[in-house]
Structures are given as structure tokens and as C-alpha cells.
Biotite code that builds the C-alpha atoms (Angstrom):
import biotite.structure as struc

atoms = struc.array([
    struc.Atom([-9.476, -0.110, 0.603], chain_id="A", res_id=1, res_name="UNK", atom_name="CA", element="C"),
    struc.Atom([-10.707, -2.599, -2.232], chain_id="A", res_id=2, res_name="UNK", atom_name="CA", element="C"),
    struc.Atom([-8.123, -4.384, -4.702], chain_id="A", res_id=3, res_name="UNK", atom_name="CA", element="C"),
    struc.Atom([-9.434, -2.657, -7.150], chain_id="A", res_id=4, res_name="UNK", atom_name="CA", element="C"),
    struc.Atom([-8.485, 0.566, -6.104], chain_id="A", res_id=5, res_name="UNK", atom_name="CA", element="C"),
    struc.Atom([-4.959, -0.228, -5.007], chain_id="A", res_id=6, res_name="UNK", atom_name="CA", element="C"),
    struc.Atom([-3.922, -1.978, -8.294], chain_id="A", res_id=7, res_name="UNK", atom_name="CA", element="C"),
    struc.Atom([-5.399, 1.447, -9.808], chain_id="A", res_id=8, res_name="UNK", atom_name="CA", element="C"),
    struc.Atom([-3.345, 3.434, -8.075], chain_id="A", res_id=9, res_name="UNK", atom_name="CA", element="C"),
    struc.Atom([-0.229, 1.995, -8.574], chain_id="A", res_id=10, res_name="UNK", atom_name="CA", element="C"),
    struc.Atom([-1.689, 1.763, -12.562], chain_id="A", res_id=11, res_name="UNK", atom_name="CA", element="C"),
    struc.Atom([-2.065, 5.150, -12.013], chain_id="A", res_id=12, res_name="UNK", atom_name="CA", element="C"),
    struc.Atom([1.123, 6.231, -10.621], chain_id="A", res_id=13, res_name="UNK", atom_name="CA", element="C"),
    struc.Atom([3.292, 4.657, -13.582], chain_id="A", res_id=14, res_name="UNK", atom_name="CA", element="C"),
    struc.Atom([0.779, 5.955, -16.302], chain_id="A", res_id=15, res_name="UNK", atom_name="CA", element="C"),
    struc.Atom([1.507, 10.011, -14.365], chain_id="A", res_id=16, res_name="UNK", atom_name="CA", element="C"),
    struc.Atom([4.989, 9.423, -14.404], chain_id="A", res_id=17, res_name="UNK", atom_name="CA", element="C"),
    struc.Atom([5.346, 7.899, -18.357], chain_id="A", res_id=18, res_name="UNK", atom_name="CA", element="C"),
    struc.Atom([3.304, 10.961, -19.572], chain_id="A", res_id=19, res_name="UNK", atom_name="CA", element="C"),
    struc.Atom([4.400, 14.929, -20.118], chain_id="A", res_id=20, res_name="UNK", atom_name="CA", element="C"),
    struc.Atom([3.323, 17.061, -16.939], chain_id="A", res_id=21, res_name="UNK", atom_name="CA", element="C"),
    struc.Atom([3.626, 20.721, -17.016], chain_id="A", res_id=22, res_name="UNK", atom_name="CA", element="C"),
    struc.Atom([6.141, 20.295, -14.264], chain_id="A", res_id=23, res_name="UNK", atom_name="CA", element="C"),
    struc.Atom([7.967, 17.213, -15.327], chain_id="A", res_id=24, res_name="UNK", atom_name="CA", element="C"),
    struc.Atom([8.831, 15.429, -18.568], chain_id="A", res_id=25, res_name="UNK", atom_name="CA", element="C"),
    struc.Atom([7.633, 12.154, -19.179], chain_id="A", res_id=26, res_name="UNK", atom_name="CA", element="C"),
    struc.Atom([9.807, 9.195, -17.823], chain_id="A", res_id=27, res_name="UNK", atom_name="CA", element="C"),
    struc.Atom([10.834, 6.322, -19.507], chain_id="A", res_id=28, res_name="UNK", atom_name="CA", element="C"),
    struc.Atom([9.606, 2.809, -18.444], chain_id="A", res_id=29, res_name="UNK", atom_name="CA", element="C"),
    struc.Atom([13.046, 1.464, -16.751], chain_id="A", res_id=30, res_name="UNK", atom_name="CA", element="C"),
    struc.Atom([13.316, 4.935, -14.396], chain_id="A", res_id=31, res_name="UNK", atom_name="CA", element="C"),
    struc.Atom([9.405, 5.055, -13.925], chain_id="A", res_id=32, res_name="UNK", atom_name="CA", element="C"),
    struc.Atom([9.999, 1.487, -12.438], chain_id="A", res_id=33, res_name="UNK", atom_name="CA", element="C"),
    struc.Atom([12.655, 2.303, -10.194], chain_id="A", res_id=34, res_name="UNK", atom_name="CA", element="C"),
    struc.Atom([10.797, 5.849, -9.059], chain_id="A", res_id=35, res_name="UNK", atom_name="CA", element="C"),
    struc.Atom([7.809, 3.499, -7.655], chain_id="A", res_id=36, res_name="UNK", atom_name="CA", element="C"),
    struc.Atom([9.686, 0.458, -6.665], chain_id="A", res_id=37, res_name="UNK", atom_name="CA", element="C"),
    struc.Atom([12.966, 2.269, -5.090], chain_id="A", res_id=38, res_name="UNK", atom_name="CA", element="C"),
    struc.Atom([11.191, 4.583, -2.969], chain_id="A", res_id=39, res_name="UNK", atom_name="CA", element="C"),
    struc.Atom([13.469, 7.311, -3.939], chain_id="A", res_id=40, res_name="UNK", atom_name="CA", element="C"),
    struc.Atom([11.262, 9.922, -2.603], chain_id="A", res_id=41, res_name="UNK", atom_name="CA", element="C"),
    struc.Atom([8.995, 10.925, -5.329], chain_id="A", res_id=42, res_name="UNK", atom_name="CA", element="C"),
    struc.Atom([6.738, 7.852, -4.259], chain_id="A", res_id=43, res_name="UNK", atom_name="CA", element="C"),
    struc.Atom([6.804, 6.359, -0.763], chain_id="A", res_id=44, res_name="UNK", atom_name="CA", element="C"),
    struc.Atom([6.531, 2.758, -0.486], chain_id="A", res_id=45, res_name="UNK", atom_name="CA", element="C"),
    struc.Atom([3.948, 2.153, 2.198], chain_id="A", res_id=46, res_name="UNK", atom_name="CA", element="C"),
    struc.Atom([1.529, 4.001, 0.253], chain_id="A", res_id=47, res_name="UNK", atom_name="CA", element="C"),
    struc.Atom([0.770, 1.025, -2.183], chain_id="A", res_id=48, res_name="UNK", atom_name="CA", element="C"),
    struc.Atom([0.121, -2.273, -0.834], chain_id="A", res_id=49, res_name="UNK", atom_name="CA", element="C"),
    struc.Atom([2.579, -4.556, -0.884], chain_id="A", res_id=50, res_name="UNK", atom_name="CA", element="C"),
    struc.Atom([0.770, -7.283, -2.643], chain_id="A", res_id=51, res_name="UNK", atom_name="CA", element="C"),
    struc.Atom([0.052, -4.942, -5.279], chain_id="A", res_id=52, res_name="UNK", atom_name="CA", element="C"),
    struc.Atom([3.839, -3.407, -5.329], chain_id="A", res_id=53, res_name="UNK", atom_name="CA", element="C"),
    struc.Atom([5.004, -7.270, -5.181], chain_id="A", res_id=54, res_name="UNK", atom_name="CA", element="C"),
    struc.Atom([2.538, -8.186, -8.210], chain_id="A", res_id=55, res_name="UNK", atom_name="CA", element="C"),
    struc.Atom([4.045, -4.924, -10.271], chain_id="A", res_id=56, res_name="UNK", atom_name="CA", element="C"),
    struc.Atom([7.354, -5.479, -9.548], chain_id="A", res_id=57, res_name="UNK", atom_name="CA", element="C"),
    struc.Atom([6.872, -9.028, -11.127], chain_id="A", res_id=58, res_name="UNK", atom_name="CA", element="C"),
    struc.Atom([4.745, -7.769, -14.079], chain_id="A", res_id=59, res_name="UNK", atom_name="CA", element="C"),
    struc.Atom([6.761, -4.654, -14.965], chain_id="A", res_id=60, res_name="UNK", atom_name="CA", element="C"),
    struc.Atom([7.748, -5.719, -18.645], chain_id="A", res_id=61, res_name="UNK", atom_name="CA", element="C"),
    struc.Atom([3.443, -6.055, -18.853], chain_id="A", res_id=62, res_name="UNK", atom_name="CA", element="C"),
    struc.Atom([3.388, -2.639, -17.885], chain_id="A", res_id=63, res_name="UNK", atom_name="CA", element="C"),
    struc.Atom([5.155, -1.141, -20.643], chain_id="A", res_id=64, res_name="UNK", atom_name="CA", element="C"),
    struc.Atom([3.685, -3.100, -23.088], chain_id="A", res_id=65, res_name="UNK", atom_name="CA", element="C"),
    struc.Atom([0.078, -2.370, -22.611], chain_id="A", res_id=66, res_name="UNK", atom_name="CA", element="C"),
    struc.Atom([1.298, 1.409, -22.173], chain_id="A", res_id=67, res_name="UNK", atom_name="CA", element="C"),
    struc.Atom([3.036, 1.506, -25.727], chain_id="A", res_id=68, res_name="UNK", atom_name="CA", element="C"),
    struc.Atom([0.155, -0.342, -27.077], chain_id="A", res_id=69, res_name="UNK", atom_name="CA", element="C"),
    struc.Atom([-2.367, 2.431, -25.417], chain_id="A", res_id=70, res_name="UNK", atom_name="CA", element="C"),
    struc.Atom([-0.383, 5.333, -25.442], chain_id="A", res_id=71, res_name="UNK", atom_name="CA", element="C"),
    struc.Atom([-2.051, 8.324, -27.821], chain_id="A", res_id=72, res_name="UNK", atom_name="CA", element="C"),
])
């Protein structure tokens, strides 16, 4: 699998879990974090690379701003 597509979906992940879903409200940044980085069974850790799980958990403040900056 390219970079490209495993720092999208991670991207991708967070940007589902910050946004309104007709089953779920939207989550803030801090327990969006902890859903993909804790492993607390809504995400499973081996699914993203850990390169790319390393690089967002070091680039998490990043995140939310380009989200709040993007968001509709």
C-alpha cells in the first residue's frame, strides 16, 4: 500500500469521527485522538501503519487545526 494512501486513511478516519453520522454524533478532537490512538475498539491499531500512527500521534494539535480551518 502507497504512503499516500495510508496517511489518507488515517486523515480519513479522524475527519469520520469529528463529523455528524446518522449513527453517531460528531467527536471532539481530544476523544477522536484517543479513539484512533488508544485502540479502544472502534479503530484497531494494526490497521494503520505505524509510521503513519507515530507521525499523527506527533502532529495531532495540526490535525485539529487544519480541521477547524476546513470544516463547513
Amino acid at each position: 500500500m502507497d504512503k499516500e494512501i495510508r496517511i489518507t486513511t488515517i486523515a480519513d478516519v479522524y475527519d469520520a469521527l469529528r463529523n455528524e453520522r446518522v449513527y453517531k454524533p460528531p467527536f471532539d478532537h481530544g476523544s477522536a485522538c484517543r479513539i484512533i490512538i488508544d485502540d479502544d475498539g472502534r479503530t484497531i491499531l494494526h490497521h494503520f501503519n505505524p509510521e503513519v500512527l507515530e507521525a499523527f500521534r506527533s502532529t495531532v494539535s495540526q490535525f485539529e487545526k487544519t480541521y477547524e480551518r476546513l470544516k463547513g
